[in-house]
C-alpha positions in Angstrom: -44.9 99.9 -103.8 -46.4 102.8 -104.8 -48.4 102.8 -108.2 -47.8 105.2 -110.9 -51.6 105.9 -111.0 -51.1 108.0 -107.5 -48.5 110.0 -108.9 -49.7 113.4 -109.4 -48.4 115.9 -111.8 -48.3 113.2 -114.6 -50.2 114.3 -117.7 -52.6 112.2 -119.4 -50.2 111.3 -122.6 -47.3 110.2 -119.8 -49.7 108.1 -118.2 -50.9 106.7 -121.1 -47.5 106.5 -122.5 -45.9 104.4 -119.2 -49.0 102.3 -119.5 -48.4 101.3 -123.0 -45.1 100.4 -122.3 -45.7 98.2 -119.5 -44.9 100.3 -116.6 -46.7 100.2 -113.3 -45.3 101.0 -110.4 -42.5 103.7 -109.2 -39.5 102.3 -108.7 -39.9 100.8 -112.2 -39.3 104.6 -113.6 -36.7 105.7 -111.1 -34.7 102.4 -111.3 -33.9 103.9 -115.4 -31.6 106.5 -116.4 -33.0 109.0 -118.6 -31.4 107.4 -121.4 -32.6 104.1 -120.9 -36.1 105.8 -121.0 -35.3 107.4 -124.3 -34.5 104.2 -125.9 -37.6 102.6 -124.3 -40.1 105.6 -125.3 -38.5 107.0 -127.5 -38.4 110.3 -125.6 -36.1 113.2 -126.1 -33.5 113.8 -123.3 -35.2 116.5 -121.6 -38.6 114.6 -121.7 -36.9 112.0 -119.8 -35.4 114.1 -117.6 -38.9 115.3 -116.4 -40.6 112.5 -116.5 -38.2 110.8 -113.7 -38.4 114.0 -111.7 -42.3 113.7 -111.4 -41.7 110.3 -110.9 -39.7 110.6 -108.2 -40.9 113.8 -106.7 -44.5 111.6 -106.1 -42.7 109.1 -104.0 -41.8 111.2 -101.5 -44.0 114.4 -101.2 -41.9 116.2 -98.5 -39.3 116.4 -100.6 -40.8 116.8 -103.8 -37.9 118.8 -105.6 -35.2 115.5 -104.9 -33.2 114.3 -108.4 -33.7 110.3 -108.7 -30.0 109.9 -107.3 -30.9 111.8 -104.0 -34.3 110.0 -103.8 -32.2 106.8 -103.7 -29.4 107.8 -101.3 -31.3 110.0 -99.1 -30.5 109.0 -95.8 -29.1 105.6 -97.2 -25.4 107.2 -98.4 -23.9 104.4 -96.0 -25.2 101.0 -96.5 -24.8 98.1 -94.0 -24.1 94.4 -95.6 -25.3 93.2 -92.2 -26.9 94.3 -88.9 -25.6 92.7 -86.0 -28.0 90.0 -83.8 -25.7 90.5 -80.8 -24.9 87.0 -80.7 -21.0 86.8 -82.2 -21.0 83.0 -83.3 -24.2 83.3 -85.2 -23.0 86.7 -86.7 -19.3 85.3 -87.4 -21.5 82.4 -88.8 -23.5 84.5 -90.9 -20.6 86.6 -91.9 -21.5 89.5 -90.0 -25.1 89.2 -89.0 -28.5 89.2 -90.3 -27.9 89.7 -94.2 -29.6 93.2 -95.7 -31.5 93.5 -98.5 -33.1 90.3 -97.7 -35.5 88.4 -96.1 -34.8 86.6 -92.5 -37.5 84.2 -91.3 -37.1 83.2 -87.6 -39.1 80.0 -86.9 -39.6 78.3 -83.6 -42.7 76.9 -81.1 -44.2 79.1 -78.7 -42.5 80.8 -75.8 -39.3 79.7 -77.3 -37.7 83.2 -77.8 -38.8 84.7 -81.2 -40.0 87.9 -80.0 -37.3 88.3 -77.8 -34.5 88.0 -80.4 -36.6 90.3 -82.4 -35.8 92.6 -79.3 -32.2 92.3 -79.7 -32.6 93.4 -83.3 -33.9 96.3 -82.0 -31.3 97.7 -79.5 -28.7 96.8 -82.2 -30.3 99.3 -85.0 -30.2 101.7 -82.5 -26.6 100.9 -80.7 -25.0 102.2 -83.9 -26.8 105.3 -84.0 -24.9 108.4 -83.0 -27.1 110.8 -84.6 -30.3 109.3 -83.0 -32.1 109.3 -86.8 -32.7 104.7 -87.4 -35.9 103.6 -87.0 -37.8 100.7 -86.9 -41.0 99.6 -88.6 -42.5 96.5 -86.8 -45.8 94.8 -88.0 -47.3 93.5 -85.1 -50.0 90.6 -85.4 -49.9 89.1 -81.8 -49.6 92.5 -79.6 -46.6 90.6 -78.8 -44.8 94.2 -78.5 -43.3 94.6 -75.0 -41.8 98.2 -74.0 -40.8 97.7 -70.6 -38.7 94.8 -71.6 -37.5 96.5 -74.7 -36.2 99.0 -72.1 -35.4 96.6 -69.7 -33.0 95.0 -72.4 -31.3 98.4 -73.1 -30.5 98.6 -69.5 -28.7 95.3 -68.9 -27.0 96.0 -72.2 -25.8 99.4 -70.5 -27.5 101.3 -73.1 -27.1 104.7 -71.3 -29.8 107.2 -72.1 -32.5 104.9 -73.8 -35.5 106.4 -72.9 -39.1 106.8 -74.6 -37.8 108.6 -77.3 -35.9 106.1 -78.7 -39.1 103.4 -77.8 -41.0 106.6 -80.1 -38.7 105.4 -83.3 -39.9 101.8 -83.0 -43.2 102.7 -85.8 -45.9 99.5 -84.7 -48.4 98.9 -87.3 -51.0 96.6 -85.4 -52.4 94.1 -88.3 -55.5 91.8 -88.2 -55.3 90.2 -91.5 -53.2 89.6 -94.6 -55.0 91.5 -96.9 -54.2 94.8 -94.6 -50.1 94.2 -94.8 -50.9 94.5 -98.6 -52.3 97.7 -97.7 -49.3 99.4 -95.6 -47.2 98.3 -98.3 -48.4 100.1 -101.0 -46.7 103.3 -99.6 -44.0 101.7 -97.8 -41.5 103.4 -99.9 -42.1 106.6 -98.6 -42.0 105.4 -95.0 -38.8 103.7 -95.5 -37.0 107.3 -96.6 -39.3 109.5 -94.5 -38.5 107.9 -91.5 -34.9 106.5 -91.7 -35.9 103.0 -91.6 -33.4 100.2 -90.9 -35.3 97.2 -89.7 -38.4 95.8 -90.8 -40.4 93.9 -88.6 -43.3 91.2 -88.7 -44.9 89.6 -86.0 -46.0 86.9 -86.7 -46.6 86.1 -90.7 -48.2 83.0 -89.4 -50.5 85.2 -87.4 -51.7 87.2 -90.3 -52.8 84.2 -92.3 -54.7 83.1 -89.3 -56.7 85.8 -88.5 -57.4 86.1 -92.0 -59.7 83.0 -91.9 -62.8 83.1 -90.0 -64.9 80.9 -92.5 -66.5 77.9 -90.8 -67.3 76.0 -94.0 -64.7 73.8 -94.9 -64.3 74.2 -98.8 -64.7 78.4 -98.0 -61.7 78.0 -95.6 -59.6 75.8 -98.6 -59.8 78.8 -101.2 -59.4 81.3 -98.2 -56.0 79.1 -97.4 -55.3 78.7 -100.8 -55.5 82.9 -101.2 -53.4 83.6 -98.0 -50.5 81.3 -99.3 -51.0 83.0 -102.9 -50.7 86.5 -101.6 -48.3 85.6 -99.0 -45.9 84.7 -101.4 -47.3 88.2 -103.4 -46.1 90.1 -100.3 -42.9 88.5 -100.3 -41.7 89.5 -103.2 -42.5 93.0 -102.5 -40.6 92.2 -99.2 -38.0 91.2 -100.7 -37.7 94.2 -103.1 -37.7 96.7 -100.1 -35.2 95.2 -98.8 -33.0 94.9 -102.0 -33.6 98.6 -103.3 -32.6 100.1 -99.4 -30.1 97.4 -98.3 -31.8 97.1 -95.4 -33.3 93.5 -93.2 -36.9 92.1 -93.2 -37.4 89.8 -90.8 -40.2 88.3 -89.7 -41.5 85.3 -87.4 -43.2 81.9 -88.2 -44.5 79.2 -86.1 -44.2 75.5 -86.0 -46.5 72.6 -87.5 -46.6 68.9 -87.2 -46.2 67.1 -90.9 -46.7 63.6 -91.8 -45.1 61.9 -94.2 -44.7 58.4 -95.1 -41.3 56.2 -94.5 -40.0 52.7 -94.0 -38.8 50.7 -91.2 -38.0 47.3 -91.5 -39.6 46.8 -95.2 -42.7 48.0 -93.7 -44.3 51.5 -94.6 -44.6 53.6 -91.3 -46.2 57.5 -90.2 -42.9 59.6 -90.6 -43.7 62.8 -87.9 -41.5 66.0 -88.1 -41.8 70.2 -87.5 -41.5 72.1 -90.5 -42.4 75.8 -90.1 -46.0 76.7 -91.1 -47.5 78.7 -94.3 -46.1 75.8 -97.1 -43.4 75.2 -99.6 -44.3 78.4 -101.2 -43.7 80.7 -98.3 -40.5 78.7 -97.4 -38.9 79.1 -101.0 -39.8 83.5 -100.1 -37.0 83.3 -97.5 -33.3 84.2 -98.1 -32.7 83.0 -94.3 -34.3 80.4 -91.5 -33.1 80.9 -87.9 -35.0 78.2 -86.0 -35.4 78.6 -82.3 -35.6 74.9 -80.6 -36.5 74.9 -77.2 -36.1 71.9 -74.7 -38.7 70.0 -76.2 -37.8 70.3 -79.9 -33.9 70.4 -79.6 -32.2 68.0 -81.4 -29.8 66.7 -78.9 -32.4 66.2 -76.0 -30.4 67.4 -73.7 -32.6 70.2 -72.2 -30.8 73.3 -73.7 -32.0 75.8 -75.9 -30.6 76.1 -79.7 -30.7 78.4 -82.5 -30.2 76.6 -85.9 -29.3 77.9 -89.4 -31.7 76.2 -91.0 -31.3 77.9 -94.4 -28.1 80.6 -95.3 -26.8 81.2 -98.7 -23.8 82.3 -96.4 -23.2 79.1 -94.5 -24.2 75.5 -93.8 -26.5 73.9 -90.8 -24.9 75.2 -87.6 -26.8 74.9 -83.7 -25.7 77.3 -81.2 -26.6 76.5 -77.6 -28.6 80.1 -76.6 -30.3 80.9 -73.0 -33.4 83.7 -72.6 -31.6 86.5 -70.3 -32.7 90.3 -68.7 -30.3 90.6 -71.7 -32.4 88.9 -74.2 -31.3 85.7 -76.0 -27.6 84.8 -75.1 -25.0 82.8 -76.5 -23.3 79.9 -74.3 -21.3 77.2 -74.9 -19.9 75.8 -78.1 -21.1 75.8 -81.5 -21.9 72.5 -82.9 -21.6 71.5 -87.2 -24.4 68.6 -87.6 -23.0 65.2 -89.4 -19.5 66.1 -88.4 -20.1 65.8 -84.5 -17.5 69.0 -84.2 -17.5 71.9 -82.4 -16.4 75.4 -82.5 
């Protein structure tokens, strides 16, 4: 989010004035009419007025002379609910796909398909693009990004004529550590309008708060812990805005941890074992949306296939859906199952 301090053409009495009434960042100014700033400031109409073009014109430099309304709808006039995942009993599940204007966590162990469904995601942002103008923003913590199988993908799919410049819409920002995400946020905005942008990409959060700890002492890696979860759940939020103010998906992936817990068995107290995703209660309660990804080895039914779960939906209840790892990325087979009824669908 960009901060009203980088906005130039503001005079010293508006800055001081927006300070004084509690006003930060951007979108706080452009999110008003002009005559909900004249009751708040107690501005005239046409002071208003050019206050929210300045505003607005420092969001976006390249098109400085935009009115807030354009600003808002530029490129945007037809907003999705959903963007398709390509897999029709999740998306019938989900009423239509992976929910916009929120944020989608996808959660599973290694190797079990994250990546690859991130893949799909792709192709379908740019299936529905005629004009050849959607593009993709994809933080990238692993160097998990694959062209050739990207491309490979489109080609099973029969996606005639995806070539490298469609590959040259998919924006990677290569990250190292938390604290730099913070960074590419701040102008994010601009990117998102800019560029189109219909998907937002990270891979993996659980990656960035990893490489953000290289402390050997134990208590310096606590507090460096306890500051990734804090400005995880920071990020999040501003995450989550994005995605609210362009109606468009964040999704990111997460990795698996072992937890321990205590239970009973017999009147005697026994080591209760189960995967949770990583990162903490915090981080979990920053999700709209948990698509776990079991593999053989974590699938509930131990029978050696593949499921996708929906772990978390405001849309829907728990549902698995038996998936396979194709040339044509991850597949639906078989029926989908409703836990704690035993039926299928």
């Amino acid at each position: 989010m960009k901060s009203l301090k980088r906005v130039q053409g503001l005079s010293t009495e508006q800055a001081l004035l927006l300070a004084n009434h509690k006003f930060e960042y951007c979108h706080e100014v452009i999110n008003k009419t002009d005559f909900q700033l004249m009751a708040k400031m107690n501005l005239s109409q046409e002071e208003a007025q050019q206050l929210l073009q300045i505003v607005s014109a420092g969001v976006v430099q390249s098109i400085r002379h935009m009115n807030v309304l354009e600003l808002k709808t530029a490129n945007y006039e037809n907003l999705y609910t959903h963007l398709p995942s390509g897999l029709s009993k999740l998306d019938q599940s989900l009423r239509g796909g992976i929910p916009c204007g929120t944020v989608t966590e996808i959660v599973g162990p290694r190797a079990s398909g994250k990546t690859t469904f991130l893949f799909n995601l792709m192709l379908q942002v740019f299936k529905d693009d005629p004009a050849e103008e959607n593009s993709i923003i994809l933080f990238d913590s692993q160097s998990s990004f694959d062209a050739k199988k990207v491309v490979e993908m489109a080609r099973a799919n029969k996606m005639e004529g995806f070539n490298e410049a469609y590959l040259g819409r998919i924006n990677i920002i290569n990250l190292r550590s938390i604290q730099e995400l913070g960074t590419h946020l701040n102008d994010m905005e601009e990117q998102i309008v800019e560029k189109n942008v219909k998907l937002i990409l990270i891979d993996s959060v659980s990656g960035l708060k990893d490489n953000s700890m290289d402390t050997s002492e134990f208590d310096e890696e606590n507090r460096a812990r306890n500051m990734g979860t804090t400005l995880l759940g920071q990020y999040a939020a501003v995450l989550k805005k994005l995605a609210e103010d362009f109606s468009i998906p964040v999704v990111v992936t997460n990795t698996m941890t072992r937890r321990t817990d205590s239970g009973f068995s017999t009147n005697r107290q026994v080591a209760v074992q189960y995967n949770v995703p990583k990162l903490g209660y915090l981080w979990s309660h920053s999700v709209n949306t948990r698509l776990i990804l079991q593999d053989a080895t974590l699938s509930e039914f131990n029978d050696g296939n593949r499921y996708i779960k929906i772990d978390k939906s405001p849309l829907c209840g728990t549902r698995l859906i038996p998936i396979e790892l194709t040339d044509y990325g991850v597949q639906e087979f078989g029926e989908m199952v409703i836990p704690n009824t035993g039926s299928q669908v």
